[in-house]
TORKOL-4160 file (C-alpha; in steps of 0.2 Angstrom, whole numbers, padded with zeros to 4 digits, m for minus):
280
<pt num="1" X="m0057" Y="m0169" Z="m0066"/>
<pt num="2" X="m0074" Y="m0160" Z="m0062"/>
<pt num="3" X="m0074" Y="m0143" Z="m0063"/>
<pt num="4" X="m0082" Y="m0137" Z="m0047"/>
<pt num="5" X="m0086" Y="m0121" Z="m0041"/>
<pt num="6" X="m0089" Y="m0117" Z="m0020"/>
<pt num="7" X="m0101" Y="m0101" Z="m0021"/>
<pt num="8" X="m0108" Y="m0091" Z="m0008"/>
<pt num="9" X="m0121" Y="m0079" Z="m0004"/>
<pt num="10" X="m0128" Y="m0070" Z="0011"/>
<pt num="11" X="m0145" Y="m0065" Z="0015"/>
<pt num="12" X="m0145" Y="m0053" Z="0027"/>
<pt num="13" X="m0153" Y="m0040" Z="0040"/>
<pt num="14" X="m0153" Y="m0022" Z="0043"/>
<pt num="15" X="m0142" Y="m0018" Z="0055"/>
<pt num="16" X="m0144" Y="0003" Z="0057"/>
<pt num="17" X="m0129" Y="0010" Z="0050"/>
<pt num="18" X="m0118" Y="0008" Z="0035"/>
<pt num="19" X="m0102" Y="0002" Z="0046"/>
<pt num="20" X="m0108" Y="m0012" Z="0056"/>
<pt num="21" X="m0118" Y="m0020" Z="0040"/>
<pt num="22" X="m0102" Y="m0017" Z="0032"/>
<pt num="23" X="m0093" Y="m0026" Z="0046"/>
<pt num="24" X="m0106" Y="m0042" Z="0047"/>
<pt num="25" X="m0103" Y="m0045" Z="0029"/>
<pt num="26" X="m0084" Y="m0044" Z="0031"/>
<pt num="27" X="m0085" Y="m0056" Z="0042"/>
<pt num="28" X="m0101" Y="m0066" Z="0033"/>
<pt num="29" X="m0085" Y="m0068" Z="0017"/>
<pt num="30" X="m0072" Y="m0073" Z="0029"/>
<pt num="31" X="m0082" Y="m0088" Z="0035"/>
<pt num="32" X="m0088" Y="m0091" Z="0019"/>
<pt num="33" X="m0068" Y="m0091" Z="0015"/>
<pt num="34" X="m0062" Y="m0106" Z="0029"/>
<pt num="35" X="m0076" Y="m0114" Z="0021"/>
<pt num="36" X="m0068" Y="m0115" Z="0004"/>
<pt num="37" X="m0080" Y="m0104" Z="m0007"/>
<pt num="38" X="m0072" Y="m0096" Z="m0020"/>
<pt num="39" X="m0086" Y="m0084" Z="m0025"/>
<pt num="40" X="m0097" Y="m0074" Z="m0015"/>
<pt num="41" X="m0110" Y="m0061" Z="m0018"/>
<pt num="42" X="m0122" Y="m0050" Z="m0007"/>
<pt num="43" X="m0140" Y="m0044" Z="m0009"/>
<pt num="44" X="m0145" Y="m0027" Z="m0018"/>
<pt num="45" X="m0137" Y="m0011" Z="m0011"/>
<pt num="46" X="m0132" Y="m0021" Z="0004"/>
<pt num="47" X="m0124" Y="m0008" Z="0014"/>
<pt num="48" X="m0138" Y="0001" Z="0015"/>
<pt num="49" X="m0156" Y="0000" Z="0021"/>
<pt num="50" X="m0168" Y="m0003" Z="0006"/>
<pt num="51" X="m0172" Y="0017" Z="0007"/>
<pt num="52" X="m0183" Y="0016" Z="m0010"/>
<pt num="53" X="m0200" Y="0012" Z="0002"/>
<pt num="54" X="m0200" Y="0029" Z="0002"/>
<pt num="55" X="m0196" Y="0044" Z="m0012"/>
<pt num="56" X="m0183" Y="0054" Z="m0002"/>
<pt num="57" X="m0167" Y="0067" Z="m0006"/>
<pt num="58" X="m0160" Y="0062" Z="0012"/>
<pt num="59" X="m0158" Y="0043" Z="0004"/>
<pt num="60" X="m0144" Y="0052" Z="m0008"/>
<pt num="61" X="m0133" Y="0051" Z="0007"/>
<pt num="62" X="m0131" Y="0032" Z="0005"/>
<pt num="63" X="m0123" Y="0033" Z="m0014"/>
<pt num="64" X="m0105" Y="0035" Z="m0018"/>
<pt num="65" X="m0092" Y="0031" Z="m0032"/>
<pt num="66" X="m0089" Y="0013" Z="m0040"/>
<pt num="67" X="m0075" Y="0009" Z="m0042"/>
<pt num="68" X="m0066" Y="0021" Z="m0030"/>
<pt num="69" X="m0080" Y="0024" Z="m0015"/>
<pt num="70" X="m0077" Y="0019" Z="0001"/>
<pt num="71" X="m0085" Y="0002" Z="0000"/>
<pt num="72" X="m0079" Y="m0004" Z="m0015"/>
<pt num="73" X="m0059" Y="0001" Z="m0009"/>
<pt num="74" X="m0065" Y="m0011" Z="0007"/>
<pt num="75" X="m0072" Y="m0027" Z="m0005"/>
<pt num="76" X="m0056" Y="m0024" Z="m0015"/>
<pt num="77" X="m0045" Y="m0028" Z="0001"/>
<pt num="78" X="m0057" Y="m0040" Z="0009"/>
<pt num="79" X="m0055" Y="m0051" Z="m0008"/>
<pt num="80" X="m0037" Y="m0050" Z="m0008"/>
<pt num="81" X="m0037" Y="m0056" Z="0010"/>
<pt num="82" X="m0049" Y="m0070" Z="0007"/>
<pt num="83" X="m0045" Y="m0077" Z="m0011"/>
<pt num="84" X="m0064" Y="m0076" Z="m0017"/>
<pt num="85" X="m0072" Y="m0067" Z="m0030"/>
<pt num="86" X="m0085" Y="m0055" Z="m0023"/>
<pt num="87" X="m0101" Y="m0047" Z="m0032"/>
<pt num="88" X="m0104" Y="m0030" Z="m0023"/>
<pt num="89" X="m0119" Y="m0023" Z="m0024"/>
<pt num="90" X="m0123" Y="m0004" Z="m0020"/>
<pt num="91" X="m0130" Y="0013" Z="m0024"/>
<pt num="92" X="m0119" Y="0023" Z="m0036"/>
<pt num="93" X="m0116" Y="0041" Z="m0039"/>
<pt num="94" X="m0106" Y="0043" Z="m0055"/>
<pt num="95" X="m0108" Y="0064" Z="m0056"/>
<pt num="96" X="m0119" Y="0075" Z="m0046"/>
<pt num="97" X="m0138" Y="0068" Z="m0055"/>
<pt num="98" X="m0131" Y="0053" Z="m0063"/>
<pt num="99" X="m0135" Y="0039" Z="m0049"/>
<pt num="100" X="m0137" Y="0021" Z="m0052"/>
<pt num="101" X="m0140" Y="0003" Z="m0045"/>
<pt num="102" X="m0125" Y="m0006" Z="m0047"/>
<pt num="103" X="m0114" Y="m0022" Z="m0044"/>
<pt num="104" X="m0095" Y="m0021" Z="m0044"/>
<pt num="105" X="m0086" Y="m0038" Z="m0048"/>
<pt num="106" X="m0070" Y="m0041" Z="m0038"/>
<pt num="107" X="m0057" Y="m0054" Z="m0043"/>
<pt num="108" X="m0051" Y="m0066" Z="m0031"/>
<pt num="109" X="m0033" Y="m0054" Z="m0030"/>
<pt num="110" X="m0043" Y="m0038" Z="m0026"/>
<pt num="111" X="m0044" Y="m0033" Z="m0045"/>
<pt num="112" X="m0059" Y="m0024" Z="m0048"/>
<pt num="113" X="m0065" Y="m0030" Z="m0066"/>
<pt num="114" X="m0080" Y="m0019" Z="m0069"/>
<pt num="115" X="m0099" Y="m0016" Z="m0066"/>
<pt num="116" X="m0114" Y="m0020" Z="m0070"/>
<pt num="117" X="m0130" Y="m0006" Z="m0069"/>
<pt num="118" X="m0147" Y="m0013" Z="m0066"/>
<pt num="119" X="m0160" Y="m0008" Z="m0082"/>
<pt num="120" X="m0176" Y="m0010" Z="m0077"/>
<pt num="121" X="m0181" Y="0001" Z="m0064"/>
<pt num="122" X="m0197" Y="m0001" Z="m0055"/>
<pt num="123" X="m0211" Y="0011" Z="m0048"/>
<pt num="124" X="m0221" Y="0005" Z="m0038"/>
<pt num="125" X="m0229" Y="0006" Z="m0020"/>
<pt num="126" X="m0214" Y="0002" Z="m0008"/>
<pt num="127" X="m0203" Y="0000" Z="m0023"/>
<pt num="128" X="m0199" Y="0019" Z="m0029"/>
<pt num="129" X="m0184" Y="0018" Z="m0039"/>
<pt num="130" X="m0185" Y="0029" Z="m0051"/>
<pt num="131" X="m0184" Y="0041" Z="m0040"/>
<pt num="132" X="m0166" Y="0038" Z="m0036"/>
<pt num="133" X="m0158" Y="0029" Z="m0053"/>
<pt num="134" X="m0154" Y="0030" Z="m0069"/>
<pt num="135" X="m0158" Y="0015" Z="m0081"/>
<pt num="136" X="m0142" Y="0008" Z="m0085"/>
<pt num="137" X="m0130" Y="0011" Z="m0097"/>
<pt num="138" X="m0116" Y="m0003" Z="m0098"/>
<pt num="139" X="m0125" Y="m0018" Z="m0108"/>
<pt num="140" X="m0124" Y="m0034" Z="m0099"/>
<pt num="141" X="m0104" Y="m0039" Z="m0094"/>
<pt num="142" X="m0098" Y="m0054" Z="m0092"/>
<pt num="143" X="m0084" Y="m0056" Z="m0078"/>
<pt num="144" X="m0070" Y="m0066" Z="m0081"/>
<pt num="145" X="m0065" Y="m0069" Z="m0066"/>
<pt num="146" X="m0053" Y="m0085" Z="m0056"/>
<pt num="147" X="m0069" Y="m0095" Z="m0055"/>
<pt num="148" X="m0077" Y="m0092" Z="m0072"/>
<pt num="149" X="m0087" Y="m0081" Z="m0083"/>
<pt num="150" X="m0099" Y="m0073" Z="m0070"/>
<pt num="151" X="m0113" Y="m0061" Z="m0072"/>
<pt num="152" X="m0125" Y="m0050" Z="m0063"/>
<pt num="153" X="m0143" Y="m0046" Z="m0066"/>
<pt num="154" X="m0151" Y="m0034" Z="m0053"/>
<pt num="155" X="m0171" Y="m0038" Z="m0045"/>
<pt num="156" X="m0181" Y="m0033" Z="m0055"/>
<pt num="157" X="m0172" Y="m0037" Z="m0071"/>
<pt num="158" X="m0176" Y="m0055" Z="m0067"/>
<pt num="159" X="m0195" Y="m0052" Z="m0076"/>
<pt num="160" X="m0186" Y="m0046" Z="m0091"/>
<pt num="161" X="m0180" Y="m0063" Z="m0098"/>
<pt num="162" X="m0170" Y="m0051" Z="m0113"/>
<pt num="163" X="m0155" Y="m0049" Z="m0100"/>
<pt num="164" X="m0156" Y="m0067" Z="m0094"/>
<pt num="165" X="m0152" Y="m0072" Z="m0114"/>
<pt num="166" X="m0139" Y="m0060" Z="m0117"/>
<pt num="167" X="m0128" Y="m0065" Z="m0102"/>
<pt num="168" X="m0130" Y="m0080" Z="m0107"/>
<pt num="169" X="m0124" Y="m0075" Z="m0126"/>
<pt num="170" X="m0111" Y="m0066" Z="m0118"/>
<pt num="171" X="m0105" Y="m0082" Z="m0111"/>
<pt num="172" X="m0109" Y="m0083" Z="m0093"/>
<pt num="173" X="m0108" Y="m0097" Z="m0082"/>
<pt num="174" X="m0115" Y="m0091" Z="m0064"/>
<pt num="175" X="m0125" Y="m0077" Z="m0064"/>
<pt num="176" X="m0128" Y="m0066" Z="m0048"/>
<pt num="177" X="m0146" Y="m0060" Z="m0044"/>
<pt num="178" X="m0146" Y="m0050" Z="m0030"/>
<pt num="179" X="m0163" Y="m0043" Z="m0024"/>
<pt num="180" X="m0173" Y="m0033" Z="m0011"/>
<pt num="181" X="m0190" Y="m0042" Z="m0012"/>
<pt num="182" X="m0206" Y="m0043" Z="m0002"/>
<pt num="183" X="m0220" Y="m0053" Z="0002"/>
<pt num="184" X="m0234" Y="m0048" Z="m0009"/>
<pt num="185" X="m0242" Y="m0051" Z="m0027"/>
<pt num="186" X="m0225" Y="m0057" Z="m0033"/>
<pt num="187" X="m0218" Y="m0069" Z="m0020"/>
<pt num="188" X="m0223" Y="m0084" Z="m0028"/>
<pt num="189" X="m0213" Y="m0080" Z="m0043"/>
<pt num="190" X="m0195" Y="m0080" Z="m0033"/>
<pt num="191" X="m0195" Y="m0099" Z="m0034"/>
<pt num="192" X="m0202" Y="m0099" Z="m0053"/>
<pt num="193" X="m0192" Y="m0087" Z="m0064"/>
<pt num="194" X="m0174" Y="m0088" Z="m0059"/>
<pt num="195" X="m0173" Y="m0108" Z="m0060"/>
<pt num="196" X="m0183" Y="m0104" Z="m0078"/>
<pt num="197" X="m0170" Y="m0093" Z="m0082"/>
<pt num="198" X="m0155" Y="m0104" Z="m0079"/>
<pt num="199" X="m0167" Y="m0117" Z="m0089"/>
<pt num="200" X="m0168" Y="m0106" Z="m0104"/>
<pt num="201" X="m0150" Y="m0100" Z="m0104"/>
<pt num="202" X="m0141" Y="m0115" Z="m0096"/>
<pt num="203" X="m0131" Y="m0108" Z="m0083"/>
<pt num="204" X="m0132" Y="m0106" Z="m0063"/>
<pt num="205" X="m0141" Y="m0092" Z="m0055"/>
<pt num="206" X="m0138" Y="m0087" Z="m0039"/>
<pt num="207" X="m0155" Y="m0080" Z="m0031"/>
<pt num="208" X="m0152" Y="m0067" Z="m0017"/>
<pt num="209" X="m0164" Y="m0057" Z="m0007"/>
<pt num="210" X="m0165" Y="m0050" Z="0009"/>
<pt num="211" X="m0174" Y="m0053" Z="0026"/>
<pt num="212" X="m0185" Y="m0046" Z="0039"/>
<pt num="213" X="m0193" Y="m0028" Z="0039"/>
<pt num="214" X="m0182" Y="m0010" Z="0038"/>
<pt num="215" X="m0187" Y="0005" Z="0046"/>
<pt num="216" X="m0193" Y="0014" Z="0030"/>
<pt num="217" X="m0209" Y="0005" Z="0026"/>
<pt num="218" X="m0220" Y="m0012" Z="0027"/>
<pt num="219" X="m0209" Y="m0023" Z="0014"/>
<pt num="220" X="m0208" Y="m0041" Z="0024"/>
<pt num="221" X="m0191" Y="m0045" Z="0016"/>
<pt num="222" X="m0192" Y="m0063" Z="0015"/>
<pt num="223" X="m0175" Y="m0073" Z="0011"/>
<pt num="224" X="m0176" Y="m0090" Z="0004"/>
<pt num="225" X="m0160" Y="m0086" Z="m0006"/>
<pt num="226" X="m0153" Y="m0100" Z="m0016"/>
<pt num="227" X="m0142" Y="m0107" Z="m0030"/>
<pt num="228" X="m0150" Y="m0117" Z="m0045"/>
<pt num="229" X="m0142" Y="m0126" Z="m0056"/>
<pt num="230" X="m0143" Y="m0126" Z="m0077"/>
<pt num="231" X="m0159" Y="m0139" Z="m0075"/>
<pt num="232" X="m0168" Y="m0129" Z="m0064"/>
<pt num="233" X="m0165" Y="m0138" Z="m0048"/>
<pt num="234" X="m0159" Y="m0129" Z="m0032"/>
<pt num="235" X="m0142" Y="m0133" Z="m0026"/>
<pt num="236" X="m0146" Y="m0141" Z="m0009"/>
<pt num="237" X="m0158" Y="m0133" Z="0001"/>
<pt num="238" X="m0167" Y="m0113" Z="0000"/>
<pt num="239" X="m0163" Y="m0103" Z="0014"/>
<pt num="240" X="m0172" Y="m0098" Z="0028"/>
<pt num="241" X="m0188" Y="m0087" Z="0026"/>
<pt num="242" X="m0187" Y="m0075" Z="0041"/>
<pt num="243" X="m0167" Y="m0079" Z="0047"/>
<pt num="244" X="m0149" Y="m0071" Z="0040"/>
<pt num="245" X="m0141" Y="m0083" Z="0032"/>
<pt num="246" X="m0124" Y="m0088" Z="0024"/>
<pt num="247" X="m0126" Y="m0099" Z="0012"/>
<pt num="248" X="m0113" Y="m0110" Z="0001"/>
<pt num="249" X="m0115" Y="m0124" Z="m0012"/>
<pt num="250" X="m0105" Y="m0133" Z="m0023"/>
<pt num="251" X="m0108" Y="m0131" Z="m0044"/>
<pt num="252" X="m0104" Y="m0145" Z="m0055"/>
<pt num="253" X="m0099" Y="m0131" Z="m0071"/>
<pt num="254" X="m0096" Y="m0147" Z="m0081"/>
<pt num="255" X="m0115" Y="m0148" Z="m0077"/>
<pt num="256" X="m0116" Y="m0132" Z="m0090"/>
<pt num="257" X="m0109" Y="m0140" Z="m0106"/>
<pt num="258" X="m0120" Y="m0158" Z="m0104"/>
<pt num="259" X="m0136" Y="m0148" Z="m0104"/>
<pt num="260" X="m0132" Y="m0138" Z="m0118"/>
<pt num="261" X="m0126" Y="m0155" Z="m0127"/>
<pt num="262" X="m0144" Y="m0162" Z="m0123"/>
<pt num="263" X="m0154" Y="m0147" Z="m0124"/>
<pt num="264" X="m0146" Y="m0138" Z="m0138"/>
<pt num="265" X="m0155" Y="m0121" Z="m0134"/>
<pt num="266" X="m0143" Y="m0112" Z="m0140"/>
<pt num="267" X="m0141" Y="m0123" Z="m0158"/>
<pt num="268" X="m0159" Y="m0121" Z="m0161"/>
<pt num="269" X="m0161" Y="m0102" Z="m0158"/>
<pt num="270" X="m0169" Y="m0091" Z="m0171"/>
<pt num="271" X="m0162" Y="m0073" Z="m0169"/>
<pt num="272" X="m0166" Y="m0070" Z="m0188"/>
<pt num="273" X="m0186" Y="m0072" Z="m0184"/>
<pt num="274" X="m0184" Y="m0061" Z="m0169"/>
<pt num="275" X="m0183" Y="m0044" Z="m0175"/>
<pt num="276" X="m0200" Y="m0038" Z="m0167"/>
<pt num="277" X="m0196" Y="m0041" Z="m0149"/>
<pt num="278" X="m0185" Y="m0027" Z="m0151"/>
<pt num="279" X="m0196" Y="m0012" Z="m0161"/>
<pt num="280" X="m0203" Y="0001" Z="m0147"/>
């Protein structure tokens, strides 16, 4: 019998306030739910604005505690009460000065298994990061969770095709990409390096990124979220550019162990002639 995964994701706007984005992806997950996904995950810090347009100490306000903050405690419950895994993405205060851009990985029975700190922090014009995280410190988990081994890699990590390999070492199966990304320089790459990624490490990627403009700066958040497959072919249809959208697919995982049969990637790597790609 085929081993099939139902997976969501949710694109989605800026609401104004931490409670009522909250709320719409509450409600995003339990439609997702009588839908049948098993698995569902949100964009980067999704219960918040994407504050780092702008280098501000007010912005501090939107961090809190993984895994025992406010909105964390909430996934836990809302995963119990759907039966679906969910990938949480926010902005984490460990101590007083230690912050970081995290995802929390919920079991489909509320269980929180872990996190996963973004590494590669950006700063750039409407993308000033460093100014609020820490690189992170946790390696690259993989999740082993009811539907699979499932991973997270954050935005701007996706450049950095070091992660991609070691989830995929790691032995990860889907891994969640969620993303706060703008029309610009590098718009043209969204639909190029996670499908090259899922190529090169022969697992599903799930791409997600937000959409329509916030109120702290000019970033045009432009959507077309999507799920690609192990060959580098989207699962059904990208979403919308401009429009919130829930999205759900089916994944084949079976899909996972013929390409590595045919491909053999993994077979033909050479770690031992690799030793410069990690001197300083």
């Amino acid at each position: 019998m085929a081993h099939v995964v139902r997976a969501a994701l949710v694109q989605a706007t800026w609401t104004g306030d931490t409670e009522s984005m909250i709320a719409k992806h509450v409600e995003h997950a339990r439609e997702a739910a009588r839908m049948g996904a098993e698995i569902i995950g949100f964009q980067e810090v999704f219960n918040a604005p994407y504050f780092c347009q702008v280098q501000e100490p007010e912005h501090y306000r939107w961090a809190e505690p993984v895994p025992d903050g406010p909105t964390v405690t909430r996934m836990r419950d809302l995963a119990r009460e759907t039966g679906m895994v969910i990938v949480v993405p926010v902005f984490e205060v460990e101590q007083t000065g230690f912050y970081y851009n995290t995802a929390a990985v919920i079991d489909a029975d509320g269980t929180y298994l872990g996190k996963y700190r973004k590494h590669h922090i950006p700063q750039v014009k409407g993308f000033w990061e460093k100014y609020y995280f820490k690189p992170g410190n946790l390696g690259w988990p993989v999740f082993d969770t009811k539907v699979g081994k499932v991973g997270v890699y954050i935005c701007y990590d996706r450049h950095f095709p070091e992660g991609w390999r070691q989830l995929g070492l790691n032995g990860a199966q889907l891994v969640y990409n969620p993303s706060a990304t703008s029309r610009g320089l590098s718009a043209y790459l969204w639909q190029l390096e996670q499908p090259a990624a899922a190529v090169a490490n022969e697992y599903f990627v799930a791409a997600i990124n937000r959409v329509g403009r916030e109120e702290y700066g000019d970033n045009d958040f432009y959507g077309t979220s999507y799920f690609v497959d192990p060959r580098g072919q989207f699962v059904g249809e990208v979403a919308d550019d401009k429009e919130e959208e829930l999205v759900v697919r089916d994944l084949d995982f079976d899909l996972i162990e013929e390409v590595r049969q045919q491909w053999a990637f993994y077979r033909d790597r050479r770690p031992d002639a690799y030793e410069g790609l990690v001197k300083p």
